[in-house]
C-alpha positions in Angstrom: 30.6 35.5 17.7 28.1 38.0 19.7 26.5 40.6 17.9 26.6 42.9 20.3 27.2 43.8 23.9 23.7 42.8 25.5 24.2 39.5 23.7 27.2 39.1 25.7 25.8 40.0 28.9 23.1 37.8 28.3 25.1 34.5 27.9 27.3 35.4 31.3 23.8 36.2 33.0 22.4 32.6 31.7 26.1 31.1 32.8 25.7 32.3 36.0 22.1 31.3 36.7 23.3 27.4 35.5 26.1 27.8 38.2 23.6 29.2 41.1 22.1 25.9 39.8 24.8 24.1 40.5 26.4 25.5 43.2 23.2 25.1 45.1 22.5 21.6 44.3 26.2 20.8 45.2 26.6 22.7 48.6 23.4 20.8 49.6 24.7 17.5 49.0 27.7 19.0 50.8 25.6 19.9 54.0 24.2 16.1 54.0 28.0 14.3 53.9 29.4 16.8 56.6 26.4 15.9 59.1 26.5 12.5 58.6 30.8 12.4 58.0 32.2 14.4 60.3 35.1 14.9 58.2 36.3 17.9 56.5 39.3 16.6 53.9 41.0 19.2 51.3 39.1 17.4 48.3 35.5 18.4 50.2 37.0 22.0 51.2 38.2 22.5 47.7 34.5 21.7 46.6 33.4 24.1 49.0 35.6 27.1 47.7 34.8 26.8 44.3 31.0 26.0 44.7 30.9 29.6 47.4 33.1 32.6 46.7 33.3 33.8 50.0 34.2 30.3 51.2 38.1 30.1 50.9 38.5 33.5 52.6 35.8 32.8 55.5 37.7 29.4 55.6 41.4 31.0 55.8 40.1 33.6 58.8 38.5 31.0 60.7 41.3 28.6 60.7 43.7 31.3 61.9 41.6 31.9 65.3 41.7 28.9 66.4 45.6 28.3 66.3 48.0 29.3 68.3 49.3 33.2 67.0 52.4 31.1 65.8 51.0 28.5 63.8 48.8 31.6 62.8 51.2 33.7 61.7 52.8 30.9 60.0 49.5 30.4 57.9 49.3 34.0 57.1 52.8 33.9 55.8 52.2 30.9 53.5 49.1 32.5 52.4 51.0 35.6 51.5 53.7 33.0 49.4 51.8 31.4 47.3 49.5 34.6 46.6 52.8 35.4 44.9 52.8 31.9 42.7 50.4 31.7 40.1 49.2 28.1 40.2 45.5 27.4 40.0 42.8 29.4 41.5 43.2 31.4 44.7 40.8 29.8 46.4 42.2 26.3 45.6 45.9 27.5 46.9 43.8 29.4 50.3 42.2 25.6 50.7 45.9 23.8 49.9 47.7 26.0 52.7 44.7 26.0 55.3 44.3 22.2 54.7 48.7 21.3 56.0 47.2 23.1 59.8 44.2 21.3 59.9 44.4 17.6 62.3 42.1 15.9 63.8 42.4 18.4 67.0 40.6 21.0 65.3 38.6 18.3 62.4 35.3 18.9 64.6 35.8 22.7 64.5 36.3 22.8 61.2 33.2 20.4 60.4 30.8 22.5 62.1 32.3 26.2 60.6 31.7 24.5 57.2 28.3 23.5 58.0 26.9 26.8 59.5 28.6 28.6 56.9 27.3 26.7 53.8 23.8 26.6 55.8 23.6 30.1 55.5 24.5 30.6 52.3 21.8 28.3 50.9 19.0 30.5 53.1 18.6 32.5 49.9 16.5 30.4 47.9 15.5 32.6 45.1 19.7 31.8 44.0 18.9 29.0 42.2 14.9 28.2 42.1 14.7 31.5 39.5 17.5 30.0 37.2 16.8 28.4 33.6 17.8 25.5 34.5 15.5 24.9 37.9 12.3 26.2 35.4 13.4 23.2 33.4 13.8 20.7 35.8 10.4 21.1 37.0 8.7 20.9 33.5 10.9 17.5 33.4 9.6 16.6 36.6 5.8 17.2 35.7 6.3 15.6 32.2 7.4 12.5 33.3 5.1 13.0 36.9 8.8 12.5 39.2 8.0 12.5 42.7 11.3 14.6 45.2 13.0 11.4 45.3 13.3 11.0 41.5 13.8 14.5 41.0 17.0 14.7 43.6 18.4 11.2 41.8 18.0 13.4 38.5 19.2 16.7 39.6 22.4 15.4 41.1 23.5 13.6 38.4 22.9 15.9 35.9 25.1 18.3 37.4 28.0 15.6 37.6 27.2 15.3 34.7 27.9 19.0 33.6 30.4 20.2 35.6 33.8 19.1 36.5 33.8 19.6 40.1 31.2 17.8 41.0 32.4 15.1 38.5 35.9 15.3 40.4 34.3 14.9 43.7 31.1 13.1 43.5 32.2 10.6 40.7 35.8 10.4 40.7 37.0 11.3 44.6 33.6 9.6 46.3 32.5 7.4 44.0 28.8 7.6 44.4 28.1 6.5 41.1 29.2 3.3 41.6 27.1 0.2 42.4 28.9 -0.7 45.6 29.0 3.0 46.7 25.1 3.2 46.8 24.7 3.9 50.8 27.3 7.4 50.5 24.5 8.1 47.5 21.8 7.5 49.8 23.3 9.8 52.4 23.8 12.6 50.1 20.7 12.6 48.9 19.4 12.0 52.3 16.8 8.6 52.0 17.2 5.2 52.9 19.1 2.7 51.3 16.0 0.7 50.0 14.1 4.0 49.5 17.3 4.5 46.9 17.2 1.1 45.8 13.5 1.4 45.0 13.6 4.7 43.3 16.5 4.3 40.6 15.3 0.5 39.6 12.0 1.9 39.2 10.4 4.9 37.2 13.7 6.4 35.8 15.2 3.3 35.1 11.9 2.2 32.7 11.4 5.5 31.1 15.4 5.2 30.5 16.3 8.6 31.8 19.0 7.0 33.7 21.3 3.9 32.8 21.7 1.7 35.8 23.7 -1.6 35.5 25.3 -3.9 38.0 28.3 -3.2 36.6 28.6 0.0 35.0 28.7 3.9 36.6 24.2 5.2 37.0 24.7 8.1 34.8 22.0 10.2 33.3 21.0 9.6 29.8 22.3 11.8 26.7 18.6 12.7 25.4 17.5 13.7 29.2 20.9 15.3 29.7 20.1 18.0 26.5 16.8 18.2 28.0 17.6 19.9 31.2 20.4 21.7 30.2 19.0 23.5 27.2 17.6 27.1 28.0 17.0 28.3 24.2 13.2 29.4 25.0 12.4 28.0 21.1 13.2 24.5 22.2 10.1 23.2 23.4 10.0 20.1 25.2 7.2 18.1 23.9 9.0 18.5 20.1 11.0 15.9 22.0 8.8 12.9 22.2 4.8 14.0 20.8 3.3 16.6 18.8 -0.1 17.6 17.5 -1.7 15.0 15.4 -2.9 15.6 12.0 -5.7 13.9 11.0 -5.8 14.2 7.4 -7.0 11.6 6.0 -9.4 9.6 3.8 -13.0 9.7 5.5 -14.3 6.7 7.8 -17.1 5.6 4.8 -14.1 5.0 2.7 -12.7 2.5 5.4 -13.4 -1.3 5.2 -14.8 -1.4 8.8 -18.6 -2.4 10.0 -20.4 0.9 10.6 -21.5 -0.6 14.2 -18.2 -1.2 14.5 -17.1 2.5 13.9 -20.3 3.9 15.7 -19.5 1.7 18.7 -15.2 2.9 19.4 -16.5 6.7 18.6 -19.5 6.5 21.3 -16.2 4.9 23.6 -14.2 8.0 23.3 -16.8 10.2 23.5 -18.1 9.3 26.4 -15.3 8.9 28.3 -15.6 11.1 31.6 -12.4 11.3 33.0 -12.3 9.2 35.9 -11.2 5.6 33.8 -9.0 5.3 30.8 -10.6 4.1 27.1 -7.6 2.2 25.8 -9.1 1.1 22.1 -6.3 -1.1 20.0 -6.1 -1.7 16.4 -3.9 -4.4 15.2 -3.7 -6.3 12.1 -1.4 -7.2 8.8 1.1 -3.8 7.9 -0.7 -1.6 5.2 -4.5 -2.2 5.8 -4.9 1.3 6.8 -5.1 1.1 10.4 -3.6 4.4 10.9 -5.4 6.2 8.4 -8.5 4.7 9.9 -7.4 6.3 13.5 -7.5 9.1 12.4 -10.9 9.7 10.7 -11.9 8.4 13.7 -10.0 11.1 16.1 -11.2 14.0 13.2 -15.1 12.7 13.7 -14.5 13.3 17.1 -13.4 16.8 16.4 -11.2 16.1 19.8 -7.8 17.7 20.0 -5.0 14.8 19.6 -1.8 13.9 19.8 0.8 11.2 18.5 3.7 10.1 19.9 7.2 10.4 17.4 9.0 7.7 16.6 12.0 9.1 17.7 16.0 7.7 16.0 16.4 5.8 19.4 13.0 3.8 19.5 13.9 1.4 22.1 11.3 0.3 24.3 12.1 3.0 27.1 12.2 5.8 24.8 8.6 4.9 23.3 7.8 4.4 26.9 9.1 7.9 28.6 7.4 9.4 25.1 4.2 7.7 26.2 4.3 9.0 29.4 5.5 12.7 28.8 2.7 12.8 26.4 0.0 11.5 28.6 0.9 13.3 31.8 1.3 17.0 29.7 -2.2 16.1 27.9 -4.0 14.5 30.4 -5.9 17.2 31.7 -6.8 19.3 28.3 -10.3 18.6 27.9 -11.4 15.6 25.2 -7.4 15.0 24.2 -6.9 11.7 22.7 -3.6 10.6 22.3 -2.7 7.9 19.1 0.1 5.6 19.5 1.3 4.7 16.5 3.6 1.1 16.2 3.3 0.2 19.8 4.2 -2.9 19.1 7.7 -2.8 21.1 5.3 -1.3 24.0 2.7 -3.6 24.0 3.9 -7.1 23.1 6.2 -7.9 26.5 6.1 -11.7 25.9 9.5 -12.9 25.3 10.3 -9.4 24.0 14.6 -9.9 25.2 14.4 -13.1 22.9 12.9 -11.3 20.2 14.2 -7.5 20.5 16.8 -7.8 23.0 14.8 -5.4 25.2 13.3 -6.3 28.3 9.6 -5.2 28.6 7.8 -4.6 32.4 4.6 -5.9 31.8 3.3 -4.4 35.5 4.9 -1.0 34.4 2.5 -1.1 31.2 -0.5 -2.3 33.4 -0.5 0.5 35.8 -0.2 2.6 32.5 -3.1 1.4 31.1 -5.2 1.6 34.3 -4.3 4.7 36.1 -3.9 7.3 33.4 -7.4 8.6 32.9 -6.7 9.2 29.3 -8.3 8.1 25.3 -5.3 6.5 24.0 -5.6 4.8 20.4 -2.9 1.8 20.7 -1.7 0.7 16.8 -0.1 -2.9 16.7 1.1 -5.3 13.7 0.5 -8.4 15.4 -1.2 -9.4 19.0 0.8 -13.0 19.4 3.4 -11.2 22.0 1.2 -9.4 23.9 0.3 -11.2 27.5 -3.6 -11.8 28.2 -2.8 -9.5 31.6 -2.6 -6.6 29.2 -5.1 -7.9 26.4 -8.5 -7.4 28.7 -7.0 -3.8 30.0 -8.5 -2.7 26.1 -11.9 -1.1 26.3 -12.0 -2.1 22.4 -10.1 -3.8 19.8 -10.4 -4.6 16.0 -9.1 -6.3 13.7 -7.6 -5.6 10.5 -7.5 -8.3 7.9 -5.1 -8.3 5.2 -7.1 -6.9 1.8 -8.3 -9.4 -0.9 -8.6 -8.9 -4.0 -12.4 -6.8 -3.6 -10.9 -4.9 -1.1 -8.0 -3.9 -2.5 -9.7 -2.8 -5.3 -11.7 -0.5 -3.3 -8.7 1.0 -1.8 -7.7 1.3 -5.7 -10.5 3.4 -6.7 -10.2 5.7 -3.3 -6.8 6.0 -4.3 -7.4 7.1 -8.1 -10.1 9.5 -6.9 -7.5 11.3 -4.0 -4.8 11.7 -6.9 -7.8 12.5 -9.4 -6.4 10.2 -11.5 -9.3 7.8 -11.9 -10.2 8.2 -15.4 -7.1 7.2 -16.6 -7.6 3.5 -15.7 -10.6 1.6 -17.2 -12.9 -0.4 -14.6 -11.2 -4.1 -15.7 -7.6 -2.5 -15.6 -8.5 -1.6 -12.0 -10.4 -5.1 -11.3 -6.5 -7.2 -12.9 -4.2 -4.4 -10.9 -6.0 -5.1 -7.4 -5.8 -9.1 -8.3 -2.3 -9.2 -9.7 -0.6 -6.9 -7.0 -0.9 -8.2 -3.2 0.2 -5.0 -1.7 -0.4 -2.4 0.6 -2.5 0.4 0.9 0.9 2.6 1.4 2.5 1.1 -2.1 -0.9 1.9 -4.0 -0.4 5.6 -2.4 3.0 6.4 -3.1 3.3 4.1 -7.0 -0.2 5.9 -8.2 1.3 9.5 -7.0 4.8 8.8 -8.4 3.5 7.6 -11.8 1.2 10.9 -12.1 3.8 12.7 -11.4 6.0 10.8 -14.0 3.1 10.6 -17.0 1.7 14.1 -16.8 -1.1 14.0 -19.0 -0.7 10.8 -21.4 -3.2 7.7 -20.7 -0.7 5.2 -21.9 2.4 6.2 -20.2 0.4 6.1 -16.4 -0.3 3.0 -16.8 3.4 1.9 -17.7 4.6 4.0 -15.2 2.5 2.5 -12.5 3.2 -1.1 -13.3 7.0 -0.5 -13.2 6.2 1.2 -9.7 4.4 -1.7 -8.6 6.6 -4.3 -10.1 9.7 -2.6 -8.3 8.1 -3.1 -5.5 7.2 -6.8 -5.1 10.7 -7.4 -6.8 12.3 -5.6 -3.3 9.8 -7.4 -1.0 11.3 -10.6 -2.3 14.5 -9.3 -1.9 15.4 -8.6 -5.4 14.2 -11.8 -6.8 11.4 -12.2 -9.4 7.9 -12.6 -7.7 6.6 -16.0 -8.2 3.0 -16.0 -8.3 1.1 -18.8 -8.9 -0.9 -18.3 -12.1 -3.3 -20.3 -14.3 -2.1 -21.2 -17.4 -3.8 -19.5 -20.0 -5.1 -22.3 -22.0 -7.0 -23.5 -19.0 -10.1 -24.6 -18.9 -12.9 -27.3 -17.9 -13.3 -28.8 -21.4 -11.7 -32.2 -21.9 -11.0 -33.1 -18.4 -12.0 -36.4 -17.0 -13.3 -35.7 -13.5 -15.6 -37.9 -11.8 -18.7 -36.0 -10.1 -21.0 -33.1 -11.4 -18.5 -30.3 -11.4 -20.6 -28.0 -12.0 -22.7 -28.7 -8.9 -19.7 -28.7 -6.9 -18.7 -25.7 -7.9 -21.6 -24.5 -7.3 -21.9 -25.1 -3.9 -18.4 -24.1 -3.4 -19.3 -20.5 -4.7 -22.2 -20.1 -2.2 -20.3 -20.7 0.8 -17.3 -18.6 -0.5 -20.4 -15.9 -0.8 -22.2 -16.4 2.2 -18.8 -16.8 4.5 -18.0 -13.3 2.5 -20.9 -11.9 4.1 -20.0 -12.7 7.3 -23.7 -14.0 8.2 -23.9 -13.4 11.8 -27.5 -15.4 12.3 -27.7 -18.6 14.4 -27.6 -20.7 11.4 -23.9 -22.1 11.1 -21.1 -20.9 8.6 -18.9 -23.8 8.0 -16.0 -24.0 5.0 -15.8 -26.0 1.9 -13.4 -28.6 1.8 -12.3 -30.3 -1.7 -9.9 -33.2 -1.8 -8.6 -33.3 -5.5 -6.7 -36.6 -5.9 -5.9 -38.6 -9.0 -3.2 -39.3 -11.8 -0.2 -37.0 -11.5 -0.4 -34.7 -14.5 -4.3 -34.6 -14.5 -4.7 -31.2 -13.8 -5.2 -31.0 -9.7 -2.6 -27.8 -9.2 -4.5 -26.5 -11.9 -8.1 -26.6 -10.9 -7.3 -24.9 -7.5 -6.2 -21.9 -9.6 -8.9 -22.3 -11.6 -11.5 -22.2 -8.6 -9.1 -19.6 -7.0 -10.2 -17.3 -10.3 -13.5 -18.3 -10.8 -14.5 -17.5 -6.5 -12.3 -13.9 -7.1 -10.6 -15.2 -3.5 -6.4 -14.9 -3.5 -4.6 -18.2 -3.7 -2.1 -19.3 -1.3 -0.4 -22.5 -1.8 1.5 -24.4 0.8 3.6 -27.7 0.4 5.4 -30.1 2.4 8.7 -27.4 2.9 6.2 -25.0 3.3 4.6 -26.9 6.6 6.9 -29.1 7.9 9.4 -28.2 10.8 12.2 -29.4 12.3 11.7 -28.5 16.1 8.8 -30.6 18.0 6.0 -28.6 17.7 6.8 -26.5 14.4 4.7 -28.5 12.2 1.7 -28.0 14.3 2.0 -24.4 14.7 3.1 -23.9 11.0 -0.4 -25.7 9.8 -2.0 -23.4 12.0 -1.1 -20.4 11.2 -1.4 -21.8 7.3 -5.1 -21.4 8.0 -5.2 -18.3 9.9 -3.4 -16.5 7.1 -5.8 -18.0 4.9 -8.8 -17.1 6.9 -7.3 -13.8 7.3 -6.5 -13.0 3.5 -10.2 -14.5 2.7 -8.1 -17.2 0.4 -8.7 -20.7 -1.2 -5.8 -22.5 0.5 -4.2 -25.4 -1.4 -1.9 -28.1 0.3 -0.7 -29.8 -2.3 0.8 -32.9 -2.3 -1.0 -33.4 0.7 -0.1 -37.4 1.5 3.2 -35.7 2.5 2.5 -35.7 5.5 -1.1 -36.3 6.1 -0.1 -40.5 6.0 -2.6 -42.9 8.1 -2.2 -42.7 11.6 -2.0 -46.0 11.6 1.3 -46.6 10.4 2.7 -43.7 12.1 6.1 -44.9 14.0 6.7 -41.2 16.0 4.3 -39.7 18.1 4.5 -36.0 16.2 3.4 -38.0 13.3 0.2 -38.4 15.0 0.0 -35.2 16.2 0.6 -33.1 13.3 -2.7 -35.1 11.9 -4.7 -34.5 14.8 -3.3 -30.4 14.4 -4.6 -30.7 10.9 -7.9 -32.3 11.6 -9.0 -29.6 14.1 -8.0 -26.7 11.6 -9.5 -28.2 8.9 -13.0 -28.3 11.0 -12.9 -25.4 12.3 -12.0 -23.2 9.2 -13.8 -21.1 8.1 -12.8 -20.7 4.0 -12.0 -22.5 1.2 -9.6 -25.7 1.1 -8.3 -27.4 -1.6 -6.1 -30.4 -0.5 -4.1 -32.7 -4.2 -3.1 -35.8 -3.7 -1.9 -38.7 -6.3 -1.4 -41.3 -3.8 -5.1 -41.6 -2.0 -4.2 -44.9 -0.3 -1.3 -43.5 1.8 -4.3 -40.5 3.6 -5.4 -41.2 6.7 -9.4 -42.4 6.2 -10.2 -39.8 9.2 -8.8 -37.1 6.6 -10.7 -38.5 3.8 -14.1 -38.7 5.7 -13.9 -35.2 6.6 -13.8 -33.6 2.9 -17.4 -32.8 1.8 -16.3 -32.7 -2.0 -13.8 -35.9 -3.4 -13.1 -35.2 -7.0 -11.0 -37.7 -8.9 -9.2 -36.9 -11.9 -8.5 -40.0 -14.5 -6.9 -39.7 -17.6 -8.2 -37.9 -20.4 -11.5 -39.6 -22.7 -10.3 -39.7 -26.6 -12.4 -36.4 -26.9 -10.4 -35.2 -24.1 -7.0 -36.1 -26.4 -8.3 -34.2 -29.4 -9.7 -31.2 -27.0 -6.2 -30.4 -25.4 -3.9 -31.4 -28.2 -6.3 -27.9 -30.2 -5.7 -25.8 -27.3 -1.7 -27.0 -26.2 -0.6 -28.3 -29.3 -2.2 -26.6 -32.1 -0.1 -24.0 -32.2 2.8 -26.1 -33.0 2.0 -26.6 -36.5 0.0 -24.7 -39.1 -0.9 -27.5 -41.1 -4.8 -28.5 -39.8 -4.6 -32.2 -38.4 -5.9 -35.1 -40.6 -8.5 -37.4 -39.8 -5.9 -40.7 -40.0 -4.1 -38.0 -37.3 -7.2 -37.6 -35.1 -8.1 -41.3 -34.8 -4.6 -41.9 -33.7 -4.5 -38.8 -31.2 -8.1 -40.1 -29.7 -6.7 -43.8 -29.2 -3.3 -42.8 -27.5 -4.2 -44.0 -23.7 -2.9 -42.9 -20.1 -2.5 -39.4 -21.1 -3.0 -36.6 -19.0 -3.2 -32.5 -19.5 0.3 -32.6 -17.8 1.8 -34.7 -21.2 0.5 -32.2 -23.8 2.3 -29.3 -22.2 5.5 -31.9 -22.0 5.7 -32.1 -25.6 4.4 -28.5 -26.3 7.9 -27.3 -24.2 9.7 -29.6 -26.0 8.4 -28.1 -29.6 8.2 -24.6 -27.8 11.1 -23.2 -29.8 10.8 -25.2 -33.3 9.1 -23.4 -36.4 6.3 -25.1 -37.9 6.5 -29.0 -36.5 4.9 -31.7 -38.4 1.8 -33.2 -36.8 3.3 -36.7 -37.3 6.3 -35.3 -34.4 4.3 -33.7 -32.1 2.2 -37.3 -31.8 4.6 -39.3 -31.8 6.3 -37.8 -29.4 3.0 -37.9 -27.3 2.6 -41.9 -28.1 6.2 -42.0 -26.5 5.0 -40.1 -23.3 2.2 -43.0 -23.1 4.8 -45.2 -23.9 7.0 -44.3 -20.8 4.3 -44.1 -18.5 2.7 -47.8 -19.0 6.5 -49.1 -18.7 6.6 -47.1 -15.0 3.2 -48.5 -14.1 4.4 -52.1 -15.1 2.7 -53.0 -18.1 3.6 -53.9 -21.4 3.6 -51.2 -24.0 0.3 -52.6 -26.8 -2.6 -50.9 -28.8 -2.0 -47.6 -30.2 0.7 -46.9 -28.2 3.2 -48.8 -30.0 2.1 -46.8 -33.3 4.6 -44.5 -35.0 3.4 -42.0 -37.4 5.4 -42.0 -40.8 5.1 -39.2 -43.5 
């Protein structure tokens, strides 16, 4: 086991220091219970003896002079027995014997020999203050800035912790541990009872060194526990809870924030002088490089730095004792900054039991952020949780918006150039990736790196390689289910429908506001949205023309729907519709409710109040968004006029003009049959009324999987969706739409 005789020597010499330790930090607490208890019992004396070698002799002598020279001789006798019997230690058999001849005669004699005796033996200070363990216990104490109070709370229990006799005597025989035991704790640590109180429900209890409960033992944690007791030099603390950050990363310019923005947090931090903290927080949507953006900003600096680790245990007192270790042991180096990453379970103390389970101290975190004169960089997913107490304690904050499609495919191209990859991907293959993949900058990373590595040199395979990465990857983010995305249809277009209004001009106007709010004009001059309320026959087309707008503005699409929107707690609805719109807003979206008369009904003939209120929470988003909105309806009477007055563009969709017939039966139906249509078929096609887009692609799936079907079946089977259709709306079935095609 030992390689050689020094290493052997050098394990008892580190043995004995921990015992000086010990020994020391028992015979104190020993000192404090026989001064305040008067009582010497065999469990205390046995204590003694073990903790002092000299003790059980000194004891054995002491108790012989004051006895009578029978009873002393008697002792010596007994002593001399059980010297003979080999049971235990001898000082615990020297402590048995002594302890049958003392009473309560002698009990004050005995106190006050015990008391001098372990007085003088702790006059030698240098016993246990030179020991590993006591050099340890003081970098502890200046990591986590413990004032004597904390430190004794700490000290003691750890050595409970460590060694059985003060386990046997402090925690099994005295009980000290225990909740209802706390004034004997008090005494042996020699403060008041409140002065207790205070200290172990405050500091050590938040930074989770120790584990007080009600009803359980106050015990020193595991992690703190390895801590103090480990004397291997190579161990250093800080590995524990922070290290040195590296800030390797891609440069600021290649970041989608403001340059003022960026000038303005670097002049913060580097003016800081000392005597305040700079507390600057980043929060925003997972992925958008908020991390990577801290850190170009910590390497412009050219300021040392530090992170804190995300440790296996990252409950909110671990982050919390990290945070702390960190800032007290960098505090004073010159210009340090420290970044902390994911701070979310830190930050965010609103309701944090009901949503982690984990109780956050929200004046703990304020005196953190205002008395550590420190630069700390605070990382966050999402603000919601964190109290408005905290929120104006930040010097700075920004936001980062989930990427849309431009901006993702600027993070595409930074990507391609880091892997030097770029040439492998043709500008429009770049431009369809960034629309057709919503995913994070992290995803891009790790799918473009992996497919290099898997396509070496060949153009063709990268590409398949990627898109099986990236495909993987939305599959698992909607947990192993198929991504549903909401896409045009190809066959798509303008030509043939029957919309009321100059489309054109409307969409027009539509794409200069989507440019202008893309801009983010910051002049006096107003930025409002554009609002669009599509209503009309069902099958006209409506779902499809948001897509289509979607595309032709280059924005994302996010569609919502009744299940989508509506709750069923009070209140849910409202909130849900709201944060519909921040999403949007945030993503830089067109936002479609479709189906909108759902729930959008007159207020009027609303029989429960959140009927009302849920239009009223709709209204107020809807003016004060600042986007694109596309709202479908096919039942315009059931809105509420206040709804309808507010949309600047009303486009109706009708059914389609007899050029409209023959336009969309070439693009959905053509393909159906290769014989070219006749001109006795046209005239029919272009008299067939009440038909919308929506009926084409009807029969086209019905005819999707038949070879070569005759013209004559493909409109018949269209004069039959007429058919149906005037029978639904109530009227008799006449004109052209009683004809049948023969051969």
């Amino acid at each position: 086991m030992f390689n050689n005789a020094q290493d052997t020597k050098s394990l008892y010499h580190a043995k004995d220091n921990q015992d000086q330790f010990a020994n020391a930090t028992i015979l104190t607490c020993a000192v404090r219970i026989l001064k305040n208890f008067p009582y010497a019992d065999q469990e205390l004396l046995a204590l003694l003896a073990e903790s002092d070698k000299s003790f059980a002799s000194k004891l054995a002598k002491f108790v012989k002079s004051i006895l009578t020279p029978g009873r002393a001789a008697k002792l010596s006798r007994q002593l001399k027995e059980d010297s003979e019997v080999e049971y235990g230690s001898r000082s615990s058999q020297i402590v048995e014997v002594c302890s049958k001849f003392i009473n309560t005669k002698n009990m004050k004699k005995i106190v006050s020999f015990a008391t001098s005796h372990i007085e003088n033996a702790l006059k030698d200070k240098g016993r246990s203050t030179s020991s590993g363990i006591a050099t340890n216990v003081r970098r502890f104490c200046t990591m986590f800035n413990l004032n004597d109070h904390e430190m004794q709370i700490v000290t003691l229990l750890f050595v409970i912790k460590n060694w059985k006799r003060a386990e046997d005597y402090f925690g099994d025989h005295l009980e000290v541990v225990k909740p209802i035991n706390r004034h004997i704790l008090a005494v042996i640590l020699n403060m008041q009872p409140e002065t207790l109180r205070a200290t172990i429900t405050g500091r050590l209890s938040k930074l989770g060194i120790i584990q007080d409960d009600d009803y359980e033992d106050l015990r020193l944690t595991g992690t703190f526990n390895q801590f103090l007791f480990d004397l291997n030099e190579q161990v250093i603390l800080e590995d524990f809870y922070w290290r040195k950050l590296n800030t390797d990363s891609i440069s600021l310019k290649h970041h989608l924030v403001q340059e003022d923005v960026t000038n303005h947090i670097i002049t913060l931090l580097a003016n800081h002088d000392g005597t305040t903290s700079t507390n600057i927080l980043i929060y925003g949507s997972p992925g958008t490089g908020k991390t990577s953006y801290a850190k170009a900003l910590i390497r412009n600096l050219k300021l040392d730095a530090y992170e804190i680790i995300n440790s296996n245990d990252n409950s909110v007192d671990t982050r919390r004792a990290a945070l702390v270790a960190c800032l007290n042991m960098t505090c004073g180096k010159a210009g340090s900054v420290v970044l902390a990453d994911d701070a979310d379970h830190i930050l965010c103390t609103q309701d944090s039991f009901s949503f982690r389970g984990e109780v956050s101290d929200k004046s703990w975190l304020n005196n953190i952020l205002e008395d550590q004169n420190a630069k700390v960089i605070w990382i966050v997913n999402n603000v919601s949780l964190i109290e408005e107490s905290v929120k104006r304690r930040f010097a700075y904050s920004h936001h980062f918006k989930a990427f849309n499609t431009q901006q993702r495919q600027v993070v595409w191209l930074s990507v391609l150039k880091k892997h030097g990859v770029k040439t492998k991907l043709k500008a429009d293959t770049v431009h369809e990736l960034a629309q057709k993949y919503k995913v994070s900058t992290g995803v891009i990373d790790i799918s473009v790196l992996k497919a290099k590595e898997a396509a070496g040199k060949v153009k063709n395979t990268f590409l398949q390689a990627l898109t099986l990465n990236l495909d993987s990857h939305v599959q698992l983010q909607a947990n192993g289910r198929r991504s549903k995305r909401p896409q045009m249809a190809s066959e798509y277009s303008l030509e043939g429908l029957n919309m009321s209004g100059d489309v054109e001009t409307i969409l027009g106007q539509v794409r200069a506001c989507s440019d202008r709010l893309r801009k983010n004009d910051t002049s006096n001059t107003p930025v409002v949205g554009s609002n669009l309320l599509i209503h009309g026959v069902p099958g006209g087309g409506k779902s499809e023309f948001a897509k289509f707008l979607a595309q032709a503005l280059e924005r994302e699409l996010i569609i919502k729907r009744a299940s989508d929107l509506l709750g069923v707690y009070v209140g849910q609805s409202e909130k849900q519709v709201a944060e519909a719109f921040n999403e949007a807003e945030d993503r830089e979206a067109v936002l479609v409710i479709d189906e909108v008369d759902s729930f959008l009904s007159s207020r009027a003939l609303a029989s429960r109040n959140y009927e009302v209120t849920l239009v009223n929470e709709f209204l107020t988003q809807m003016e004060e968004f600042r986007g694109v909105l596309v709202c479908t309806t096919n039942n315009l009477k059931m809105l509420d006029p206040a709804c309808i007055r507010r949309f600047v563009h009303k486009v109706e969709f009708k059914y389609l003009t007899p050029s409209g017939c023959l336009s969309f039966y070439d693009k959905i139906l053509g393909q159906l049959s290769s014989t070219p249509l006749t001109t006795e078929e046209m005239d029919v096609i272009s008299k067939i009324t009440n038909l919308t887009p929506g009926d084409f692609r009807v029969v086209r799936d019905k005819y999707f999987y038949c070879s070569n079907t005759a013209n004559r079946i493909i409109i018949n089977a269209l004069i039959q969706e007429a058919s149906i259709k005037r029978v639904l709306m109530g009227s008799k079935s006449i004109g052209f739409n009683k004809c049948v095609i023969t051969a």
